[in-house]
N, C-alpha and C positions, 0 to 999 in steps of 0.2 A: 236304359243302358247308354254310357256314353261312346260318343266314337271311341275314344282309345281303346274301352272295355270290346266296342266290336271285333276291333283292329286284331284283339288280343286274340281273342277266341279264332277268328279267323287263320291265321298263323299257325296257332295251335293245331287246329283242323288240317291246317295244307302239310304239315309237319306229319301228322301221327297219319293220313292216308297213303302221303309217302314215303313214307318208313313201312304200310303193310305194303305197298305196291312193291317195294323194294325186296323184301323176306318172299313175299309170291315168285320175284324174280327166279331168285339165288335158289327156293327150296324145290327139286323137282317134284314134276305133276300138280303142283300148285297152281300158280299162275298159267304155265302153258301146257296141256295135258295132251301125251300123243297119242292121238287117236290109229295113225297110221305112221310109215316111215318117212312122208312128206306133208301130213296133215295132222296143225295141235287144235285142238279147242281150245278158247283163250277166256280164263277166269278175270284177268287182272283189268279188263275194262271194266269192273263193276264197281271198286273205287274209284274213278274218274264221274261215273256215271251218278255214285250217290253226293261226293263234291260239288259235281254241279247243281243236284236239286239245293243241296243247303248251301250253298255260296256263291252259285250262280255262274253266268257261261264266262267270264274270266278266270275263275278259279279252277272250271271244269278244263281251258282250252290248258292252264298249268299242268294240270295232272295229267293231261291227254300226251304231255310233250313227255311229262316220266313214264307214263307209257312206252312213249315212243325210244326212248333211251334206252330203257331196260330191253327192250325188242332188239335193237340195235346191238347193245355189248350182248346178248343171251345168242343170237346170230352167226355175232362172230366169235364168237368163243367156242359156243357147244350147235357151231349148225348142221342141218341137214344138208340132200343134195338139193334144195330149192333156197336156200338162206340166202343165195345172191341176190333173191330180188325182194331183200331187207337190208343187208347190209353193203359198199362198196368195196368190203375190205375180204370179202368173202372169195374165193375161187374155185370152178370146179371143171376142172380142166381147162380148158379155152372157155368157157363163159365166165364172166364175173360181173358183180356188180358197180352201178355205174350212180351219175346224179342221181336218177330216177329212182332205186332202189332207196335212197332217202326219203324221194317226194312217198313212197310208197311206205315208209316206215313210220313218218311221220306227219303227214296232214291228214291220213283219214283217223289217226289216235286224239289230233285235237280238235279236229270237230265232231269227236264225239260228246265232246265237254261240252261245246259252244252249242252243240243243238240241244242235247239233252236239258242246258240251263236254260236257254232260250224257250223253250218246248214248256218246261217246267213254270217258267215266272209267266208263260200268257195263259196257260190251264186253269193253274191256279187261283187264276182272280174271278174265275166263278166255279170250281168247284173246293167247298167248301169245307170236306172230309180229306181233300189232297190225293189222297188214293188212284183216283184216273189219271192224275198229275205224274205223279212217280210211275203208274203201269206203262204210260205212251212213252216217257221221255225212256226210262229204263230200254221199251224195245227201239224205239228208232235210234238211240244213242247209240247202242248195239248193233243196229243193222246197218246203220251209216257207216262203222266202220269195215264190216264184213261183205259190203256189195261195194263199196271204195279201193279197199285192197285187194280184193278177187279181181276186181275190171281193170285195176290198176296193173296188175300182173299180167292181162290181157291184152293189155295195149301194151305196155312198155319191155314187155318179155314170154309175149306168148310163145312162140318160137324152140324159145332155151326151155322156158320154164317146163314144154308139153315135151321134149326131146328128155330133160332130167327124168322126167317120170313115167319117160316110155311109153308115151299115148301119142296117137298121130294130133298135128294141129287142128284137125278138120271136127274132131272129136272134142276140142278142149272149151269150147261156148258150154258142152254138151256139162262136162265135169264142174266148170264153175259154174252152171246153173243147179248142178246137184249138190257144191259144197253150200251154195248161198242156202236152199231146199231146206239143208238138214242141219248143218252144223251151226248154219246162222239162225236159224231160225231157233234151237235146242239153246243156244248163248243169249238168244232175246229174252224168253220165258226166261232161262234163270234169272239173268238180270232184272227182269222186272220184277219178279217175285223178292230177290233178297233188297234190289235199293226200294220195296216199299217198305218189307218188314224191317226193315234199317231207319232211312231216312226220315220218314215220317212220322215214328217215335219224336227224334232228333231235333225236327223240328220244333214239336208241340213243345219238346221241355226248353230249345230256343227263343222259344217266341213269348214262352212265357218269363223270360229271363229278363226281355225287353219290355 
């Protein structure tokens, strides 16, 4: 296959992921599903994560950032009482959101691209069936961004964040050690399960292209 013919597919690819990443956005319980009135489970890292097995951690940190975008406008438009410490444009009473609430919206959404692609191209140069390849990257892609934004909220808005939801501070290590527990770990298994049944298809009829 020639460059160009890569170039194309590739495109095509970052195109039609973020066009689903976008519909997950906009359609509720899609992409961000509320579990509680300050806690969603988040589906829409799982296109970032299958981009980067087949395009790699460039392609994954792109999609990590429409991630982060859609998190950003979904925030401020339809937030909760914790959405400040996603969006800066967000208010909830006297807290609002500041820098940080950015660094927190968006650097642990693009390293989930860049590790999961990273993770993905050093596995798979010796496993053979790809399968381990896509289960590891799927959960660490995952859990890097749900132990990054949980401690991210910790550091940069513990404070606010445990006063919104009415828990003393003294208790809130206690809370993110029990979102990271369950909800991250409930987002890793999916993950991993759909970007193997997904990507690794994708691959084979890829590679055989080439």
């Amino acid at each position: 296959m020639s460059n160009q013919s890569t170039k194309t597919i590739t495109m095509v690819q970052l195109a039609l992921l973020t066009a689903i990443m976008v519909v997950m956005a906009m359609i509720p319980f899609l992409g961000y599903i509320p579990i509680t009135p300050t806690i969603r489970a988040t589906t829409i890292h799982i296109p970032v994560i299958i981009g980067a097995i087949l395009m790699g951690p460039k392609a994954g940190a792109f999609l990590g950032f429409v991630f982060g975008l859609t998190s950003l406008v979904t925030n401020t438009i339809n937030g909760g009482i914790t959405a400040f410490v996603f969006t800066p444009f967000y208010q909830l009473g006297d807290t609002h959101g500041n820098f940080w609430s950015l660094v927190i919206c968006f650097v642990p959404r693009i390293l989930i691209g860049v590790v999961a692609g990273l993770l993905f191209q050093w596995i798979q140069k010796w496993d053979r069936t790809k399968v381990l390849a896509c289960v590891i990257s799927g959960i660490a892609g995952s859990m890097v961004n749900t132990i990054l934004v949980m401690f991210g909220i910790y550091i940069f808005f513990g404070q606010q964040y445990a006063a919104a939801k009415e828990i003393a501070f003294d208790t809130l290590l206690t809370v993110i050690g029990g979102v990271i527990a369950l909800n991250g770990v409930i987002e890793a298994v999916v993950a991993a399960l759909i970007a193997t049944f997904v990507a690794r298809p994708l691959l084979t009829i890829l590679n055989k292209k080439r």
